[in-house]
Wavefront OBJ file of the C-alpha trace (Angstrom):
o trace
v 47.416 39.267 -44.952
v 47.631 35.782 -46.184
v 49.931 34.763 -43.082
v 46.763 36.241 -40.745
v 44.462 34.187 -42.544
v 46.307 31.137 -41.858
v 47.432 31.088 -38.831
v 43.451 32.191 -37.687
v 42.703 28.947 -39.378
v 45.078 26.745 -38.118
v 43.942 28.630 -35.007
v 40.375 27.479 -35.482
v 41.220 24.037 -36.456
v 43.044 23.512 -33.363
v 40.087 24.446 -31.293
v 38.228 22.031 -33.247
v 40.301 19.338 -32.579
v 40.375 20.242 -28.557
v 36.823 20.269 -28.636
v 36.498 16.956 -30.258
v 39.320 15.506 -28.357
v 37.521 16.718 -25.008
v 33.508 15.081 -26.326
v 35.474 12.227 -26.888
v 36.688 12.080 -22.945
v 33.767 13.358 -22.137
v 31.889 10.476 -23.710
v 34.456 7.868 -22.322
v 34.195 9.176 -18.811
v 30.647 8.690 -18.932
v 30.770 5.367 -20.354
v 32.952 4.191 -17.483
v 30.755 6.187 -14.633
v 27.896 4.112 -16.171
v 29.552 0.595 -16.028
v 30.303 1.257 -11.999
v 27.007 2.521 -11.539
v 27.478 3.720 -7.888
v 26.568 6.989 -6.176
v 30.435 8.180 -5.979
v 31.151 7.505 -9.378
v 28.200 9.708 -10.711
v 29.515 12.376 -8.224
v 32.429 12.414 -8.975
v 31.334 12.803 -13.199
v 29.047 15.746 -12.122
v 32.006 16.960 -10.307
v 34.228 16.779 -12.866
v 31.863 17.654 -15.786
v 29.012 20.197 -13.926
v 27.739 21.743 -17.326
v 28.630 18.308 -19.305
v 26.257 17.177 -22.005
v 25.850 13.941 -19.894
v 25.312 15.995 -16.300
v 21.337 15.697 -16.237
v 21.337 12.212 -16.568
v 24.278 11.791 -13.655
v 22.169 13.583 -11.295
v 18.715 12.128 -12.307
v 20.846 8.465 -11.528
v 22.240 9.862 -8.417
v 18.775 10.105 -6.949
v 17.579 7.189 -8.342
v 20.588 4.964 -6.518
v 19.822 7.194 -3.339
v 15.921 6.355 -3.657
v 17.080 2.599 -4.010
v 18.947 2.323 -0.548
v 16.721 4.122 1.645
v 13.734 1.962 -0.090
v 15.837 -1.135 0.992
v 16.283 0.085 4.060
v 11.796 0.585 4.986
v 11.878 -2.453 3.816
v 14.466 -4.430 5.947
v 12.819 -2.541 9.048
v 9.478 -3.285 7.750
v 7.726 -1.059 9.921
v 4.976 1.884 9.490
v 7.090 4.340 11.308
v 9.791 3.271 8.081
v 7.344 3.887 5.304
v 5.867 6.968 6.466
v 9.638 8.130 6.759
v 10.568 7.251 3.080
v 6.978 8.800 2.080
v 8.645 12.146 3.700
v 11.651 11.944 2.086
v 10.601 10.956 -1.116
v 7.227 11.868 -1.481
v 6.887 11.480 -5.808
v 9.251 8.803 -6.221
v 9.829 5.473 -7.809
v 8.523 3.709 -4.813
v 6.313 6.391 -3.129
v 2.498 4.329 -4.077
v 4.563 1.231 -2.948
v 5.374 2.886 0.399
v 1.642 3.859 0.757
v 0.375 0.330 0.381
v 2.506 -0.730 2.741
v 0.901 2.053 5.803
v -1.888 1.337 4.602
v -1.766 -2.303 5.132
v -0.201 -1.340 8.325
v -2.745 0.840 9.712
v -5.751 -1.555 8.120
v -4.354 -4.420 10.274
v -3.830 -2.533 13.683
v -7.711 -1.290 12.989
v -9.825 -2.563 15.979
v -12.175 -5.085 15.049
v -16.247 -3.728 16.044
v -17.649 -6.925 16.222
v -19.825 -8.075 19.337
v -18.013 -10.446 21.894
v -19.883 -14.015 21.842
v -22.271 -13.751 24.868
v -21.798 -10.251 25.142
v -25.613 -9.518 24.610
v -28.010 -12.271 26.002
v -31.654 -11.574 25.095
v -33.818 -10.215 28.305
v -36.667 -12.683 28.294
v -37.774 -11.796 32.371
v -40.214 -9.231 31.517
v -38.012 -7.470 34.334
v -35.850 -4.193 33.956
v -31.563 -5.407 33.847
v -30.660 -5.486 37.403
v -28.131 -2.366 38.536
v -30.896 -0.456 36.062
v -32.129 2.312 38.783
v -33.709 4.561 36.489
v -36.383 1.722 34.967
v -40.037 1.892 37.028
v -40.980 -0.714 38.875
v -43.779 -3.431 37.093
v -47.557 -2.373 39.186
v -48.915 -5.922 40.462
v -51.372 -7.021 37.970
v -54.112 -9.115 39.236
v -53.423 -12.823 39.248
v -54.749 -14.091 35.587
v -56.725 -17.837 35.658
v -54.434 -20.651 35.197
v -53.517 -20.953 31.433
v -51.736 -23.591 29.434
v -47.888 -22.758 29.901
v -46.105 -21.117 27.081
v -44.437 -22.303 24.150
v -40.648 -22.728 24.876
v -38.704 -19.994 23.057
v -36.509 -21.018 19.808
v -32.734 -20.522 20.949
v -31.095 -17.615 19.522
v -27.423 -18.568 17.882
v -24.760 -17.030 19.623
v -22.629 -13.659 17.405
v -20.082 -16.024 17.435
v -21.471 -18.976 15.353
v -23.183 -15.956 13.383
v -20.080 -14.684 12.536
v -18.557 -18.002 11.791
v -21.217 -18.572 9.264
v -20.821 -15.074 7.476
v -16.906 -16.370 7.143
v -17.650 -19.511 5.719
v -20.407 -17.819 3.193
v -17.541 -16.082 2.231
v -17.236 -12.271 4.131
v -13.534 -11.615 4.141
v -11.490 -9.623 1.774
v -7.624 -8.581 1.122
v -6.710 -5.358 0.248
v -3.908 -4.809 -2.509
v -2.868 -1.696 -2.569
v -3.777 1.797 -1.712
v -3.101 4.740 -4.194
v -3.366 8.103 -3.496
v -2.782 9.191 -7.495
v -6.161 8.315 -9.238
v -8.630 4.872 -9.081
v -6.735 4.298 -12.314
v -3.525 3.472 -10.557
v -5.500 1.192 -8.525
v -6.912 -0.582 -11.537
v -3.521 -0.602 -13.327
v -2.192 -2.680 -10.113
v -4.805 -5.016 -10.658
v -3.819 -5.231 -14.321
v -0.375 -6.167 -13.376
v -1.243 -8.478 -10.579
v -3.564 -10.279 -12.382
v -1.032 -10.774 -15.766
v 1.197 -11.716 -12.978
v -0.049 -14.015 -10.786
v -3.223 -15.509 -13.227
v -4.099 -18.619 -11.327
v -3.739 -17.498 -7.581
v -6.058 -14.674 -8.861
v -8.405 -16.480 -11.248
v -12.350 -15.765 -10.848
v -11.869 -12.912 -8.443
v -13.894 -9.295 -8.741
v -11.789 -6.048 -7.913
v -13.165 -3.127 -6.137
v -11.434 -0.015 -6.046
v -12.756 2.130 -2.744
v -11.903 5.567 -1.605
v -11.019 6.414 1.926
v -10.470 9.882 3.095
v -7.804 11.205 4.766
v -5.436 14.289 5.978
v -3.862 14.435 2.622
v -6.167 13.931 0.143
v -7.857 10.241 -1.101
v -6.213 7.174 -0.974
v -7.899 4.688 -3.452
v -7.800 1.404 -2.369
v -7.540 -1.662 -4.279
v -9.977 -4.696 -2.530
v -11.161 -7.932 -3.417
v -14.348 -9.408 -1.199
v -16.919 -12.073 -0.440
v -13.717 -14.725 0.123
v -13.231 -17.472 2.672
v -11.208 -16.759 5.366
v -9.478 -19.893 4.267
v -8.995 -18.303 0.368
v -8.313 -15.134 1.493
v -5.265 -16.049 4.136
v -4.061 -18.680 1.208
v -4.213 -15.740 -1.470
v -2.576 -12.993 0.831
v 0.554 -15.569 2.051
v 1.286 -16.738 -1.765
v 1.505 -13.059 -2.548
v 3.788 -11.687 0.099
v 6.079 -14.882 -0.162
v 6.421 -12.754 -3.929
v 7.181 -9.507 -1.976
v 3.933 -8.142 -3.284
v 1.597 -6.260 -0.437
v -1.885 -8.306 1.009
v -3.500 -7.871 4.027
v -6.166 -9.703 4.856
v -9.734 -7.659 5.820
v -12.112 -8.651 8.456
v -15.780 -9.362 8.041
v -16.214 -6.191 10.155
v -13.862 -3.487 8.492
v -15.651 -3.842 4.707
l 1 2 3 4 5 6 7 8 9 10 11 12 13 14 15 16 17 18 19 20 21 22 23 24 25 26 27 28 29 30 31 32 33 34 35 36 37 38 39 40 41 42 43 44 45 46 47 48 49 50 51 52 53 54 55 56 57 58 59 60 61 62 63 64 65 66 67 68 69 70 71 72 73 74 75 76 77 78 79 80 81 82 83 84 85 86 87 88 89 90 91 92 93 94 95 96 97 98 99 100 101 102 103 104 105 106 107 108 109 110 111 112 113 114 115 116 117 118 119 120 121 122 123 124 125 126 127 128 129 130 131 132 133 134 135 136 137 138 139 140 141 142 143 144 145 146 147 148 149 150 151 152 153 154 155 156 157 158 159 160 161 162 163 164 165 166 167 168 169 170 171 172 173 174 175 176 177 178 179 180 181 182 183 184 185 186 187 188 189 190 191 192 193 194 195 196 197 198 199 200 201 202 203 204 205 206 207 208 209 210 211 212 213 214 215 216 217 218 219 220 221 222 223 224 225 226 227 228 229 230 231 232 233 234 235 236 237 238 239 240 241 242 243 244 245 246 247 248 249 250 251 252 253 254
């Protein structure tokens, strides 16, 4: 009985010291996948270890690393067709309200502008109908009116174009940070960042967060307006020579 009892203890103890010995490769194996921190090496651990105790955190790196290159590569191509791609593909991911800004920039620049063409619409002052206009009646022939003292020349109307050029020096243009499709609160959390960030170039300045409709849902965007045209190109190049995401906003478009 005595010999049973011992050799199911040495039994046991040997198990013991397999199971320690394997925790400790285990634990060494992960230690090394961690220093080459590369998308094979974490493979390979979950390959080798698919129920390990370190397995979660191999695969949750393994998409993070994947996440990393394809985000590399929107941004190399730097296009809207790019973004909207990595949006797809990663949808809730580390960069995905990064990826938004960016089509939303995109699709905020390529908006037409509405504004009027300078000398687009010239004041009729003729009394007449527009010539080529065949539905307006003709004028009856009034009786000739005695000779009266000749009227007051009229005051010349500015142009849209000098109009417009003195909304944009009183200050009518705007950039647009980001756009979150989250909450407002992400928006105001960027501007919490930027402006720890970046306190100088962003000193005095009032942010807006609108909202903006679209297929999917809101997108909240994060704007800043009533700037030069001058201040808001200067503001918009300092921050994308940071990688950060501007665009600048027409008079027309806010």
């Amino acid at each position: 009985m005595k010999t049973i009892m011992n050799k199911a203890v040495i039994a046991l103890c040997f198990a013991l010291l397999l199971g320690i010995a394997g925790c400790s490769r285990q634990q060494s194996d992960w230690e090394k996948t961690r220093a080459a921190n590369t998308t094979d090496s974490y493979e390979q651990f979950i390959k080798k270890y698919p129920s390990g105790e370190f397995t979660a955190q191999a695969q949750a790196r393994v998409k993070e690393l994947y996440e990393e290159r394809d985000w590399q590569k929107a941004r190399d191509a730097d296009t809207q067709e790019a973004y909207q791609a990595f949006l797809k593909q990663y949808p809730e991911g580390k960069w995905t309200e990064e990826a938004r800004i960016r089509v939303e920039n995109f699709t905020l620049a390529q908006a037409p502008s509405t504004a009027t063409p300078a000398g687009a619409e010239t004041a009729n002052t003729s009394g007449n109908p527009p010539a080529g206009d065949a539905t307006a009646p003709a004028p009856a022939s009034p009786p000739k009116p005695p000779a009266a003292a000749p009227a007051p020349a009229p005051v010349p109307t500015p142009s849209p174009a000098k109009v417009a050029k003195s909304a944009a020096t009183a200050g009518s243009y705007g950039i647009q940070l980001g756009a979150f499709k989250s909450s407002a609160d992400a928006a105001n959390k960027r501007w919490a960042h930027l402006d720890k960030a970046y306190p100088k170039l962003l000193a005095g300045l009032s942010p807006t967060v609108s909202p903006k409709k679209i297929a999917s849902g809101t997108l909240y965007r994060l704007q800043v307006a009533g700037l030069t045209e001058k201040h808001a190109r200067a503001i918009c190049k300092s921050l994308k020579a940071k990688s950060q995401a501007c665009v600048l906003i027409h008079p027309t478009h806010l």
